[in-house]
Each structure stands twice: as structure tokens, then as C-alpha cells.
N, C-alpha and C positions, 0 to 999 in steps of 0.2 A: 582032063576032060574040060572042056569048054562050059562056061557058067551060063547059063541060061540069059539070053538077051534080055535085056531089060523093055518094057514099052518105053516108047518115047514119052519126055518129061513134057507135059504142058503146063503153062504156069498163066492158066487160066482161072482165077477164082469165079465164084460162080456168079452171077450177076446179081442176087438177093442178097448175098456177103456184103458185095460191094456196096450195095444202094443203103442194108444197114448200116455200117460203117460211117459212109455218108452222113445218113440220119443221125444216129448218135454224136457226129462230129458237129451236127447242126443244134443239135439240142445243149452241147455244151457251147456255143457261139451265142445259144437265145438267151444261157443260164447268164453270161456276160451283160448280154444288151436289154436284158429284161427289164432293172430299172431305168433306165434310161430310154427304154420304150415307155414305158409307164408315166414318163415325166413329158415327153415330147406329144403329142397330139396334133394332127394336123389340121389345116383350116375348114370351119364347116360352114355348108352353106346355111345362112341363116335361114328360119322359117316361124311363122307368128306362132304362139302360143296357145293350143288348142281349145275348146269352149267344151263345156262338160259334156262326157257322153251319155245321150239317154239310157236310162235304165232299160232292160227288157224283161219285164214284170208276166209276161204271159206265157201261157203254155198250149193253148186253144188254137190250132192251125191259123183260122181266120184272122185273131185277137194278134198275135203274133206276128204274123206278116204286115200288119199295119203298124205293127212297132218298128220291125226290122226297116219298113219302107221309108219312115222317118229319120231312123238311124241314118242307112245309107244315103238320104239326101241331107243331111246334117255333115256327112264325110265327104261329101261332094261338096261343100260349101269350102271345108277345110283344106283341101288338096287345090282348089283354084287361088283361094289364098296362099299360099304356099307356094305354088308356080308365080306368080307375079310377082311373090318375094325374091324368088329363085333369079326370076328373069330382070329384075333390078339390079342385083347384085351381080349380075352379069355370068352365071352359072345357066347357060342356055341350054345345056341336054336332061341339067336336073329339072328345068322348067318343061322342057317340052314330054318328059316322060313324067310328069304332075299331072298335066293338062290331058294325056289320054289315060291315066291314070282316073282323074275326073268325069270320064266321057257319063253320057247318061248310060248307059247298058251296063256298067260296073256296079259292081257291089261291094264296098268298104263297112267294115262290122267296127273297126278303130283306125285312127291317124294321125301320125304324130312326125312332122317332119324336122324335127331338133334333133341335134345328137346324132346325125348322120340319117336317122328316119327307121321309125315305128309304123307298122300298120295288118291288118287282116283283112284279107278280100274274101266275100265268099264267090263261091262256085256251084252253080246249080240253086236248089228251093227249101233252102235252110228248115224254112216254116214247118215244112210237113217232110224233112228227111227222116230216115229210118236207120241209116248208114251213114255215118259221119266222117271224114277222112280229113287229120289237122294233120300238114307239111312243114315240115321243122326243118331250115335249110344249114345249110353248112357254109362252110368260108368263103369270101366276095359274092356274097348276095345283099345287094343294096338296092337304094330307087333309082339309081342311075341308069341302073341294068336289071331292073323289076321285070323288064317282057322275056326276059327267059325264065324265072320262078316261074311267073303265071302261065309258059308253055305248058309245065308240066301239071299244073293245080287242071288246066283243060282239058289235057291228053288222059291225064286221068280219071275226069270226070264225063269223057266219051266211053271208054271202057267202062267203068262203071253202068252206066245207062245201055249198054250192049245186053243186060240181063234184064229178062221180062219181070216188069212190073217193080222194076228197080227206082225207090224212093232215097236221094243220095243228094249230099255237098261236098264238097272238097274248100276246104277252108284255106288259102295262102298264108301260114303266120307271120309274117315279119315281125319279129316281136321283141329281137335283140341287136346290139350294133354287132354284127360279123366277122370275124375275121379276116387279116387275110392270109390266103396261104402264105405257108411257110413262115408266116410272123412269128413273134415271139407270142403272142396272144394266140394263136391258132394250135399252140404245143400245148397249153395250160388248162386248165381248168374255172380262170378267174372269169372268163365270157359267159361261159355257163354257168355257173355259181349266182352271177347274177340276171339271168335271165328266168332262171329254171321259177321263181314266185310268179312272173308274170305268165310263164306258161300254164304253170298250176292253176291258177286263178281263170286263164282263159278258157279251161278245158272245162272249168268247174261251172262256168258261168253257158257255157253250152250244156252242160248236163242237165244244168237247172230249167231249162228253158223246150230240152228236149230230154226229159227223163228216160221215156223209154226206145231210144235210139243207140247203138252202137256206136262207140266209139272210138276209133283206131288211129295212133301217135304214127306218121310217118317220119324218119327221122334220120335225114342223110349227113353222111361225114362229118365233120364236129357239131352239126343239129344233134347227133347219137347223144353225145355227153351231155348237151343239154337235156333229154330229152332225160337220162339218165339223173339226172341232178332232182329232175320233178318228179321222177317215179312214184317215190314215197307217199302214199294218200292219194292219188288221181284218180278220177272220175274215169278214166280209159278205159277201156276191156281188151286194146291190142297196143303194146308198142314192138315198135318193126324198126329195127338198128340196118339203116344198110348202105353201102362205102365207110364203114366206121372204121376210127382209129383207135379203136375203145372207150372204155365210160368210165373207166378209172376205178372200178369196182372188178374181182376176180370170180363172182359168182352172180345169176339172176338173183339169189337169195339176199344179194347185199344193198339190191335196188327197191327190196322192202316196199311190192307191188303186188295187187291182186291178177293183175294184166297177163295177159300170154305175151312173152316176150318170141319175138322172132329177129334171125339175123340171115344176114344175102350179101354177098360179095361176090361181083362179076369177073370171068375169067383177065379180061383185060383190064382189070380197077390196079392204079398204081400204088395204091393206099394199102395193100396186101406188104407191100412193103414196108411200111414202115416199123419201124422196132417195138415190140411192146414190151417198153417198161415205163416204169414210175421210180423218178428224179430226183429225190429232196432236195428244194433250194431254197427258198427262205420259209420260215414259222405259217406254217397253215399251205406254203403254196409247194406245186411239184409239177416238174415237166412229163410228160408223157399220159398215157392213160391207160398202162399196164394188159391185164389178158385179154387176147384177142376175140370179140365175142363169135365168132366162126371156130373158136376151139371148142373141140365135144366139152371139156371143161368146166368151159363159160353156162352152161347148161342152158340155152336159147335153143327153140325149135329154128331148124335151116330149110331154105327153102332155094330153090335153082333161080340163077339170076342171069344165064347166058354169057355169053365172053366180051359183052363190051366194056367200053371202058368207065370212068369213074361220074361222068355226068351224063350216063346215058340210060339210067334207070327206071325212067319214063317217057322215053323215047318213045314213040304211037306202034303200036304193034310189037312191041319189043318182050323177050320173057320176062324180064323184072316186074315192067308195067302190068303184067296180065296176072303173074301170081300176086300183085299188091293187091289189085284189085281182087281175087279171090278173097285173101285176107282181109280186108276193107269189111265185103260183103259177110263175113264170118264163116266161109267156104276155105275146103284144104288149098295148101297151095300145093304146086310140084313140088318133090324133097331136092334139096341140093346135092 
């Protein structure tokens, strides 16, 4: 009798196989070039040395917004300084995205253009918000290419304002030098490690200043692990992990937060891909950033993020944008 045909052989592996693969072949390539990333730095454009920043001592709507007003024109001093540095030194796109960066209808809360460049813009009327929303960006967000953070710091701050009698900012944090993809630094932990005091600090000094406001961490692609790094002790009441590559921690309970954590990963985000594990490579450091916070596991509330892709999460009308804004305002979002 005749053996049962067999189905045809395909020797198709799956394409998630392959892209881990990939990735793990890339992480052992970083574990190689790590030191030698570490040692090389590339040229920066110089910028003067910034002047102290005023304190903001108030809490009094009025009293406050007269601090913040001086602030922001004390950052407005700093950022036209810093373009004329930019534009000496012959760095013409750093200078010309200083200068509208500078414009008068901007609001800068810090600025610091060394070291690739520091800074917070706010969004909307800090003074008297109710609902706080700090944006924690993830790898190649610089001042070069500032007017695409600040898309989404707007688009979110229209949805927000869509809800009656909505008192709201959205804060742009640029607060750390970035990564860039695929670098050896964008695998690691060492970006956020040292960024995560300044975030703490920044969240804290909002708190102080608007005690009784909500406060919610946005925190996209390795922004997550930063974001993750300052959990412990912040002033927050929401961090919201979303295109993460994880936080390097296997449980909410190890981010050691009072915060409702939430996570969102859009159908088309590339970043689904990447492998979640953790590396040991030299004393204190590791490649990867292990459980995926979208696994029931990770124990993060999820929330529906739509099928675009990985920088489209505030896209104007888009579902990511609308359930943030839910969460922002301390409203459910859609489940994922």
C-alpha cells in the first residue's frame, strides 16, 4: 500500500525567527564594539555654558506663572546663544532649529545645548494644569530633529484639550543624550542609568510646584527603560511604557513604584521584534532588556494601540494618541 504523500517541504522559517536571530547576532556584534563605542565620541557642536535656572518657588496659579514667564524668557536668552554658537561653528541646521526653537510663543522650562543638547519645553499652561503629561523619547531624538518630538508633545496636547473643561500640559523632556538606533548604546542600559536622576528630579520639581495635579510618565522605545530606571520614588501617578524594548526588570514589582504602570505595542511596531533577553557583558553592565512588558507576566495594565508602526503613536487622530490621552486625563483607556 502506498505511504501517505507527504505535504510539500517548505523551508520557510518564520520571519520573527529570523529578525531574532538577526537581533541576537546584533547584540553579540554590540558586545564586541561596546568598548570601543564607549571610547570613540563624535564631534559636538559646541554651545556656551548655561546661566542658572531660576527656581520656581510658587504654587499660587498667579504667583507661578510669573516665575514660569521668567524662566521661559531666561531659556529664550540661552537657545539664541547657542544658535549663534551653532552657526559660527558652521553647524547651520543645529543653528536654525535653536533659533525657532527660541521663537517667542515657545516655552523652554531648561536648556542646555552641550553634550549633544538638554532641554524641556512646555505645552499648553503649566500654571494652573491639573493633568500633567512628561514625554520621555526614545533613540535619535536630538535638536537637530527637535520638530518632530515637539509634533507629538502638540498633537497631544489638542487631544487633551478635546475634553471639557480640560486644565492640561504636556511637557517635551529632552533630558538625556539618545541613542541611536541600533547602536551599541541603544542595546544597553548605560543611557538610562544615567539619565533616570535627572528625570526623577524633573518629575519632582513639577510635583512641588503643582502638588495637586496628575501626573503621567509617557515613555516611548528606550525612553521605557529610562523611564523605568526613575520608577523607584517618583512623584508620577501613571507611567505608560509604549514601543518598548523592555526595562530590564521581569516584573512591575521590581520598578518599585506606587504608579499604575501601563504598556501598548502597535500592530505594526518593529520593536515586537526584538529578542527579550539580558546579556552579561562586562561588571554591572548587560545587553538587552529582558521581559517583554506586553507579556500578561510583566504584569502592566494593556491598553489598544492600533496597527501602526513604531513612531506613529501620536500621530493626530490615531488610537494610541486617544487612549494616552485617556490615561493622561486619569480615564480608562480601550484594553488591548
Amino acid at each position: 500500500m502506498a505511504s501517505p504523500a507527504r505535504p510539500p517541504r517548505t523551508n520557510r522559517a518564520p520571519r520573527a525567527a529570523r529578525l531574532r536571530r538577526a537581533l541576537l547576532a546584533a547584540l553579540v556584534t554590540a558586545a564586541v564594539a561596546l568598548p570601543l563605542a564607549g571610547a570613540a565620541r563624535p564631534g559636538e557642536v559646541p554651545a556656551p555654558e548655561p546661566g542658572a535656572t531660576l527656581p520656581l518657588t510658587a504654587t499660587e496659579p498667579a504667583a507661578l506663572a510669573a516665575q514660569l514667564d521668567a524662566r521661559y524668557a531666561r531659556q529664550r536668552t540661552a537657545l539664541r546663544a547657542a544658535a549663534h554658537t551653532a552657526e559660527t561653528h558652521g553647524a547651520h541646521d543645529r543653528a536654525a532649529s535653536l533659533r525657532a526653537m527660541a521663537a517667542p510663543d515657545r516655552s523652554f522650562l531648561t536648556f542646555d545645548g552641550r553634550d549633544g543638547g538638554r532641554g524641556a519645553e512646555t505645552v499648553g499652561d503649566l500654571a494652573r494644569a491639573e493633568r500633567i503629561a512628561v514625554l520621555v523619547p526614545g533613540a535619535d531624538t536630538g535638536l537637530d530633529h527637535y520638530g518632530r518630538f515637539r509634533a507629538g508633545a502638540l498633537a497631544l496636547q489638542a487631544e487633551l484639550r478635546r475634553a471639557p473643561d480640560s486644565r492640561t500640559a504636556v511637557l517635551a523632556w529632552l533630558g538625556y543624550r539618545t541613542p541611536g538606533t541600533g547602536s551599541a548604546a541603544s542595546l544597553t542600559p548605560g543611557r538610562a542609568d544615567q539619565a533616570a536622576p535627572a528625570l526623577r528630579s524633573f518629575v519632582d520639581e513639577i510635583h512641588r510646584i503643582r502638588p495637586q495635579a496628575r501626573i503621567t510618565l509617557l515613555c516611548h522605545s528606550y525612553g521605557s527603560v529610562v523611564c523605568a530606571r526613575a520608577a523607584a520614588g517618583t512623584a508620577a501617578d501613571a507611567i505608560v511604557l509604549y514601543g518598548s524594548p523592555g526595562t530590564g526588570s521581569d516584573h512591575v514589582t521590581e520598578l518599585h513604584t506606587r504608579a499604575v504602570v501601563w504598556a501598548g505595542r502597535s500592530g505594526g511596531d518593529w520593536i515586537a521584534e526584538v529578542p527579550h533577553v539580558r546579556v552579561p557583558l562586562l561588571p554591572g553592565t548587560e545587553l538587552g532588556f529582558g521581559t517583554d512588558p506586553m507579556d500578561p507576566a510583566f504584569g502592566a495594565r494593556r491598553f489598544a494601540t492600533g496597527d501602526g508602526g513604531h513612531s506613529d503613536y501620536l500621530a493626530p487622530g490615531s488610537v494610541p494618541l486617544k487612549n494616552l490621552a485617556h490615561i493622561v486625563a486619569g480615564q480608562e483607556p480601550a484594553d488591548a
